[in-house]
C-alpha positions, 0 to 999 in steps of 0.5 A: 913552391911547385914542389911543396903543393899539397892539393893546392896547400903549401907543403909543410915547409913553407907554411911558418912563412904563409902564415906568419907573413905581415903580406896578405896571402892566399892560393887560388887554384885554375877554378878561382876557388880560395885554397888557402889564406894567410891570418893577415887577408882572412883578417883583412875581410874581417874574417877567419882563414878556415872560413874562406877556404873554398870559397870562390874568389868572385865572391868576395869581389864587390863588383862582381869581379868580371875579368879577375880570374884571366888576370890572375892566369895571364901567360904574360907576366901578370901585372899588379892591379886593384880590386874592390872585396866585400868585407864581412861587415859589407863595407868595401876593401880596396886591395892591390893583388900582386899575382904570381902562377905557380906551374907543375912540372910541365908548365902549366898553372896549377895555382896562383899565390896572390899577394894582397895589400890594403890600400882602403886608406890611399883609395880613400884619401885619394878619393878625397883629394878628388873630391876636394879638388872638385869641390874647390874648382866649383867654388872657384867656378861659382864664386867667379860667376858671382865676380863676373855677373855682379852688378856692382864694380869689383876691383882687388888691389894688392898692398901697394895699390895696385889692381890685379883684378876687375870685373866686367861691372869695373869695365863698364862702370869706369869705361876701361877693359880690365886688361886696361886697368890691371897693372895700374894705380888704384888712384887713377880711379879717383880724383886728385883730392879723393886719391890723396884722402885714400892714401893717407886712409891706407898709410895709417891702417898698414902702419896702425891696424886701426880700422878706419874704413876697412870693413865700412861703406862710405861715399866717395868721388869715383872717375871714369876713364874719360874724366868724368866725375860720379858719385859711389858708394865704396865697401873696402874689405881685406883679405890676408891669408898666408901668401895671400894679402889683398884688398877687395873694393867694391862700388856702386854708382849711385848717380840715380840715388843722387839724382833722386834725392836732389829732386826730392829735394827740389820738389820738398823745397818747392812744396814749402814754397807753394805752402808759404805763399799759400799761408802769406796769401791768406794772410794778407786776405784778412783785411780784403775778405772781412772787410766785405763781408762785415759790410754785408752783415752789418746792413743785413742786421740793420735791414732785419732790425728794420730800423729805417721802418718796416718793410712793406713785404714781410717776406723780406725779413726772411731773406735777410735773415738767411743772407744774414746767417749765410755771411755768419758762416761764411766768415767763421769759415774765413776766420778758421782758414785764417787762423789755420794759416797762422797755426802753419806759419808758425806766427800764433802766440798765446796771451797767457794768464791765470784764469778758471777753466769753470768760467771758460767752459760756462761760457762756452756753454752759454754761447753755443745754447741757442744752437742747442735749442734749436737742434733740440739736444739736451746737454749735461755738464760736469765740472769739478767746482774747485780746478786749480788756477790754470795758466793758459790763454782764455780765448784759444781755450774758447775756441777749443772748446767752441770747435768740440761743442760746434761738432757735437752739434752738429753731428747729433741729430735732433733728441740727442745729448752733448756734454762737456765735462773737466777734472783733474787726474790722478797724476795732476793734469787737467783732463776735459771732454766734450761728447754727444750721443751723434752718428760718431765716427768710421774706425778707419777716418780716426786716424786722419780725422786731425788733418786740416779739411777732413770730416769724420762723415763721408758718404754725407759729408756735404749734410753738414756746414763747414770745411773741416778745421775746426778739429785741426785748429783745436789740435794745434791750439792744445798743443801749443799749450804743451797738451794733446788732443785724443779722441775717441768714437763708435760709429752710430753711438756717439764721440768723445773728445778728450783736452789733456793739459799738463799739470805744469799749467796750474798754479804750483802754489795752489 
């Protein structure tokens, strides 16, 4: 090739086998400037070969191509190596340059013929072989600080049972170090009858496929290395892959859980105890309180009545009069706490017959109207004059109504209005209200106005006579009746209280 160099071109003939070469090839001279290139390297940098004659080859070199040149002109014989090349589109080339000197006739280098080969493939397919593997050790790295660092046991088990496999939570929880456990049985983790339960569990699912606890959580009985026995809670999972076929079980005590619920239970049972013997307790006061107390009441009347002559301090009548009223309250208090220990304990039955609502809702009216009087309200009534007969017990629809006009009462102040009203709906149920024009009630007390001892008034909640049953009472009075009770209130202008009783109540052959 020395022979054939023409200013540092191959001579004529040599050139066919340049440029016809399937081998990138190109010359360059001392100075590391391109004398010539074959097709197959000027193609290889997405280029044409007249336009990287010339060039410097550091041009063409993407890291700049320190050290390149000496490489390329080494006395020792030169070694193949790689380097980066800017493609014309900048993307990068990795190219392996095999170098060989060519030298005049008194030794020296008067060029190199360079033979390039694309390896951008195996750089890159290298590249990311590294980088996979990379990425699996992390993931190795990652899932095993997961493993390592969960607060649940987790144990793998091959197909026979056996564990290969246990984390530092299976050590403490089960009280063995993993070199303990892996080797062993998955049974010596289980009690006799859970073991035997498992096994048959896992018998069928290898012989079947069918899941029946692959893939779910159940509650078993775990044992530790000492004997002992805890409650767990199990997640069974499969893992089959090529080679690869085992079972990942992860537990978790849940002793505390237990514990928590046994005492929730306990304190349930023992709430209902108390409950019970508060209900029985009042019960069984009936006799003893009113007993007294209609002693007291009924001399109180014959004192105010005077019937054994006057008094000769009219002054007196006064007194009696309110001890009088007093006893009143305070047994109609007594008569609320009494039927509302009959409502919880479940003992009240209705005494139902056909009657008119009209008749009960006048006479309600008529009851209540010496208190209206006296607290100078007026009271509008509206009731349809035709109401279908209607089953139900008359007297615990007095004392329905009786409660509601109560309240309406005595939550109205003086001038105002209360009311009582019934229809039948559109859908055939009957629907009654009892309102009042009063001081209504808090948007935020509604939801808890039905709950036994609550007034709707709080900031002057102790205006006002009672202890708060009486809505209670006609809840549950209603809902016996298969109705409900809503109500419906704006502080300061007023409450509505709506019975609803089902259309099976009345009389299908009205």
């Amino acid at each position: 090739m020395a022979a054939c160099l023409q200013d540092g071109m191959p001579c004529t003939l040599y050139r066919a086998l340049f440029e016809q070469s399937a081998m990138g090839m190109a010359v360059v001279d001392p100075a590391g400037v391109l004398r010539s290139v074959n097709p197959v390297f000027a193609a290889m940098l997405g280029q044409a070969p007249r336009g990287l004659a010339g060039v410097p080859l550091a041009e063409l070199l993407a890291d700049g191509g320190d050290g390149t040149l000496e490489r390329l002109q080494a006395d020792a014989p030169p070694q193949p190596f790689e380097r980066a090349l800017r493609h014309a589109d900048g993307t990068v080339v990795w190219a392996l340059l095999r170098p060989s000197p060519i030298r005049d006739a008194a030794g020296a280098v008067s060029a190199v013929m360079v033979l390039v080969e694309d390896v951008t493939a195996r750089r890159n397919a290298a590249d990311d072989l590294r980088r996979s593997e990379e990425a699996l050790a992390l993931s190795e790295a990652r899932n095993r600080a997961i493993v390592e660092t969960a607060v649940e046991a987790i144990l793998t088990v091959d197909t026979r049972g056996t564990i290969i496999g246990a984390n530092p939570a299976a050590e403490r929880m089960f009280g063995s170090s993993a070199e303990e456990l892996i080797g062993k049985h998955i049974h010596v983790l289980m009690p006799r009858d859970e073991a035997d339960r498992h096994a048959s569990y896992m018998y069928r699912y290898l012989a079947t496929r069918e899941r029946h606890v692959i893939g779910r959580g159940r509650e078993v009985t775990a044992r530790r290395a000492d004997g002992s026995l805890f409650p767990a809670w199990l997640s069974l999972n499969e893992i089959d892959r090529p080679g690869f076929h085992v079972f990942v079980a992860m537990l978790r005590d849940i002793t505390p859980m237990k514990n928590a619920e046994l005492a929730l239970v306990e304190a349930k049972e023992a709430a209902e105890l108390a409950n019970r013997a508060k209900t029985a307790f009042l019960a069984n006061m009936s006799h003893e309180l009113r007993t007294p107390l209609n002693g007291i009441l009924g001399f109180a009347e014959v004192i105010q009545q005077q019937m054994l002559g006057a008094l000769e301090n009219p002054g007196y009548l006064h007194y009696v009069a309110e001890i009088r009223r007093s006893g009143e309250l305070l047994l109609a208090n007594i008569n609320d706490l009494l039927e509302m220990a009959t409502i919880e304990a479940g003992t009240l039955d209705l005494n139902e017959s056909v009657l008119d609502f009209r008749d009960v809702a006048v006479s309600c009216l008529r009851m209540v109207a010496k208190r209206v009087e006296r607290a100078k309200l007026s009271v509008d009534a509206d009731i349809e004059t035709e109401l279908p007969p209607l089953l139900a017990d008359p007297q615990a629809l007095k004392q329905v109504l009786l409660h509601l006009l109560s309240n309406a009462i005595k939550f109205t102040p003086e001038g105002g209005r209360i009311g009582l009203s019934a229809r039948v709906d559109a859908r055939g149920a009957l629907v009654a209200e009892v309102f009042d024009s009063g001081i209504g009630i808090p948007a935020d007390r509604l939801e808890t106005i039905f709950q036994p001892f609550v007034q709707g008034e709080t900031a002057l909640a102790r205006r006002y006579e009672g202890i708060g049953l009486g809505l209670s009472i006609a809840k549950s009075l209603v809902e016996k009746h298969g109705g409900r009770l809503e109500i419906r209130s704006q502080e300061g202008i007023g409450t509505t209280v709506l019975i609803h009783l089902p259309r099976e109540r009345f009389l299908a052959d009205w």
